[in-house]
C-alpha positions as CSV (number, residue, x, y, z in Angstrom):
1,X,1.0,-1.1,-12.1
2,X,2.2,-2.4,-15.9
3,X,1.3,-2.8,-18.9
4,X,0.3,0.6,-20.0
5,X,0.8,-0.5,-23.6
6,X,-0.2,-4.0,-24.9
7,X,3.1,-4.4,-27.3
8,X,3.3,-7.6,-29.6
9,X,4.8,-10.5,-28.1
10,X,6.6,-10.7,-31.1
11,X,8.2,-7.2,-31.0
12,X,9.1,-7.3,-27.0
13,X,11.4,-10.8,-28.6
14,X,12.8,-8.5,-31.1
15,X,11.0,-9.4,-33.9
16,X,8.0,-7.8,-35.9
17,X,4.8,-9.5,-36.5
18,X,4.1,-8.0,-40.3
19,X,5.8,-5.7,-42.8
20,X,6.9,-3.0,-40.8
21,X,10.6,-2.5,-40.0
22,X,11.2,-3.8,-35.7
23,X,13.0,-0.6,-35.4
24,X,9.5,1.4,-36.9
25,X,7.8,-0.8,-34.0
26,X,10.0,0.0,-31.5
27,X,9.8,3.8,-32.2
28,X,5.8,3.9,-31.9
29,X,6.2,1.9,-28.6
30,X,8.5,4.9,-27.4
31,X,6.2,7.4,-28.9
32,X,3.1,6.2,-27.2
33,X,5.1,5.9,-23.9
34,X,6.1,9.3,-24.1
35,X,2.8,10.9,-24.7
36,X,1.6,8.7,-21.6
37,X,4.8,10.1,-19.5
38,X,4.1,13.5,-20.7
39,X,0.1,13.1,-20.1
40,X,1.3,11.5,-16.0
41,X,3.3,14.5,-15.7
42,X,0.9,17.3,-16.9
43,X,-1.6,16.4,-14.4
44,X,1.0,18.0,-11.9
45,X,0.4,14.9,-9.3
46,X,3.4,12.6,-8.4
47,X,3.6,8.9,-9.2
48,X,5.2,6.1,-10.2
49,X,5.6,3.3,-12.6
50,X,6.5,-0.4,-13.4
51,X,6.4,-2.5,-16.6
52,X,4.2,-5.0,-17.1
53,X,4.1,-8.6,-18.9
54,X,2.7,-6.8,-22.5
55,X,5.4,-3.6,-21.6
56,X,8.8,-3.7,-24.1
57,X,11.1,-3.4,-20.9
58,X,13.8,-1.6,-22.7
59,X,11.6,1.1,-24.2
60,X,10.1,1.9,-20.5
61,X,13.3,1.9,-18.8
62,X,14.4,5.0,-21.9
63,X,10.8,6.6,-21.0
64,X,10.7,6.6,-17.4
65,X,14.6,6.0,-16.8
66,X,14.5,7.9,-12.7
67,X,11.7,7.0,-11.7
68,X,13.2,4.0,-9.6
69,X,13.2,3.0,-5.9
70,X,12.4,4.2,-3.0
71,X,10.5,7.2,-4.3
72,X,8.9,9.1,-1.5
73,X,5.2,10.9,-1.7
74,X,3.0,12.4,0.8
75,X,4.7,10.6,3.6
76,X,4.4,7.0,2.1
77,X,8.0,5.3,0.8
78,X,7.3,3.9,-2.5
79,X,9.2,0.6,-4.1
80,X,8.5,-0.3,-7.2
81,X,9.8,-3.7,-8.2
82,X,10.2,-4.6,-12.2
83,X,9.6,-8.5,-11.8
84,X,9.6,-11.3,-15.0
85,X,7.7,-13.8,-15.7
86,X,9.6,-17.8,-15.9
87,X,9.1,-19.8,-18.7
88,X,5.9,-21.3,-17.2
89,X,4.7,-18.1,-17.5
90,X,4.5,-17.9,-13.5
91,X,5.7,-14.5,-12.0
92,X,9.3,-14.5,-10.5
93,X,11.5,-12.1,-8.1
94,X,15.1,-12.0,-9.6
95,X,18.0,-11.4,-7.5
96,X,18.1,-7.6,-8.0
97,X,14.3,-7.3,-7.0
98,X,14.8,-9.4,-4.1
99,X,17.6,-7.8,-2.5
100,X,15.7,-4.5,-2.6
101,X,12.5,-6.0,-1.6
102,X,14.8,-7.2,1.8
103,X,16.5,-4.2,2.2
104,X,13.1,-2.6,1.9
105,X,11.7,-4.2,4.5
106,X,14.7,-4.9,6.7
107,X,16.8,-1.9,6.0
108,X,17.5,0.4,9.2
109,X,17.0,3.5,6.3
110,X,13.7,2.2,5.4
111,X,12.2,1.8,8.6
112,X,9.0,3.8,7.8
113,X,5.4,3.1,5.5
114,X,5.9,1.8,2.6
115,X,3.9,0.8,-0.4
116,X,5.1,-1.4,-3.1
117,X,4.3,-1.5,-6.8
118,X,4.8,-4.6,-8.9
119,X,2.6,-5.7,-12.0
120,X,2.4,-9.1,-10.3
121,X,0.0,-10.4,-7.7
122,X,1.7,-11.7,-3.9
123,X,-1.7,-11.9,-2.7
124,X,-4.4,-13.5,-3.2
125,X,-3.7,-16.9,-5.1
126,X,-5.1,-16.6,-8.7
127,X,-5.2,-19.4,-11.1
128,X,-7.0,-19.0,-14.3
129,X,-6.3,-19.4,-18.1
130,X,-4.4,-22.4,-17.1
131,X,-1.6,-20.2,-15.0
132,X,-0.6,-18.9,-12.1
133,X,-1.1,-15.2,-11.8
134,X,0.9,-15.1,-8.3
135,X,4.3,-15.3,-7.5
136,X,6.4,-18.5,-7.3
137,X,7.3,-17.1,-4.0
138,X,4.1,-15.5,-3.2
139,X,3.8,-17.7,0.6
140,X,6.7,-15.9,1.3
141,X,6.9,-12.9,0.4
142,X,3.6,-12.4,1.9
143,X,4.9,-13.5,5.3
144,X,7.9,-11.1,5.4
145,X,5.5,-8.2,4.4
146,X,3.7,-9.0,7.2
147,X,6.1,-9.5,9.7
148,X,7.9,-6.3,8.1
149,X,5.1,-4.1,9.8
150,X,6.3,-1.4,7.3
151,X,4.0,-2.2,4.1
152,X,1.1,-0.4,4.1
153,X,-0.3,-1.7,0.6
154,X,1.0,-3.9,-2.0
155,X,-0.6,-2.8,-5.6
156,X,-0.4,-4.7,-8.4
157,X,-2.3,-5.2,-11.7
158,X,-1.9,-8.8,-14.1
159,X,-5.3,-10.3,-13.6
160,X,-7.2,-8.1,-15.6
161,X,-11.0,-8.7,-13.1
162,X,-8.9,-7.2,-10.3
163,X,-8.7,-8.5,-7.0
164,X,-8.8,-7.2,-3.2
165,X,-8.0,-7.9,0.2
166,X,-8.7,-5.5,2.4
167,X,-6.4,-7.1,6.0
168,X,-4.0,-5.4,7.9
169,X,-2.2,-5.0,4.7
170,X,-3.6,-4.2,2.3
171,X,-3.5,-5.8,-1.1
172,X,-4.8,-4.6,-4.4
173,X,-5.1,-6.1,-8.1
174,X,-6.7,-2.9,-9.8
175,X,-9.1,-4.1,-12.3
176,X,-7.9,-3.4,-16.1
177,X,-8.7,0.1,-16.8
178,X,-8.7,-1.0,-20.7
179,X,-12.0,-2.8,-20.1
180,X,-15.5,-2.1,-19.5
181,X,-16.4,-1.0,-17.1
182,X,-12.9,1.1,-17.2
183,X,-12.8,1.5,-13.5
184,X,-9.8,2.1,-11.3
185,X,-9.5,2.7,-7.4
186,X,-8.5,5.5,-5.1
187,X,-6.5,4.4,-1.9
188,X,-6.6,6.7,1.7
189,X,-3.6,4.9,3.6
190,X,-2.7,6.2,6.8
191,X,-0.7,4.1,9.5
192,X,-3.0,4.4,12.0
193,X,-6.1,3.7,10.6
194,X,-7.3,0.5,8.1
195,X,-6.9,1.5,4.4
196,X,-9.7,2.6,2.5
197,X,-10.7,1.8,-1.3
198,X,-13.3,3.3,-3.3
199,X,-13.5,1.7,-6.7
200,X,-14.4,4.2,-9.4
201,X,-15.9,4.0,-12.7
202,X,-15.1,6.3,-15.5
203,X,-18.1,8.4,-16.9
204,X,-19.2,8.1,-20.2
């Protein structure tokens, strides 16, 4: 759910913070993307990916270029929404992520579960470090999930201490996995039963 790399602000504005060359910077971010792609795909299980805040969006979209929306695994439609932050540093939906959230959700072609991926939190409320960590439309995007009756889960990452609500549906801010304790969280969603969440912690 994002930031799999944590690339200088400076080189994501397309400049470099020391000596090297941008265009050296820029080749190591691809490099380290690659061996994550290629470390995702040897594992032999599907998934999915989004950029986060600390992400060089360009770079990811060369890595992972077709690995957009809807992607469907194990029975569960997938969207996966690449969402900015505004200058207040508050997360926004642009117009192209919005019209596939609605179409997600109100689409006659879509009308099955669903999970969607963002780096960004809808839900809960989060304000630390002097910011929002939710969306500027969080209230309602929340209440068209709901109403939806499609979304099963809405994962996200951002806040690094994780969050979870565990309602009808179900809404997840995995903790960083970057940081002790370096856990993350395995999901058993069905659409006739509650969700299930078993945070995990790696072993030393």
């Amino acid at each position: 759910s994002g930031d799999l790399l944590d690339v200088p602000a400076s080189v994501i504005n397309g400049k470099t913070p020391d000596e090297r060359s941008l265009s050296d910077w820029l080749n190591d971010v691809r490099s380290d993307l690659i061996f994550i792609k290629e470390w995702l795909l040897a594992v032999g299980i599907p998934f999915v990916v989004v950029p986060g805040n600390n992400d060089d969006e360009k770079s990811f979209a060369e890595v992972f270029s077709g690995y957009g929306s809807p992607n469907d695994i194990a029975g569960l439609r997938f969207f996966c929404f690449w969402d900015r932050l505004s200058t207040e540093q508050q997360p926004i939906r642009d117009k192209f992520n919005a019209a596939l959230f609605h179409e997600a959700i109100s689409g006659d072609e879509h009308e099955c579960a669903q999970v969607h991926v963002q780096h960004y939190m809808i839900h809960p409320p989060v304000f630390a470090k002097n910011k929002h960590y939710q969306y500027t439309t969080a209230v309602d995007l929340k209440k068209s999930i709901d109403q939806s009756g499609r979304v099963l889960a809405v994962l996200s990452g951002h806040y690094h201490p994780g969050t979870l609500v565990e309602e009808k549906v179900l809404h997840s801010g995995a903790p960083a996995f970057c940081e002790k304790p370096f856990s993350y969280r395995v999901y058993d969603l069905d659409e006739q039963l509650p969700a299930r969440v078993e945070t995990c912690i790696l072993d030393n």
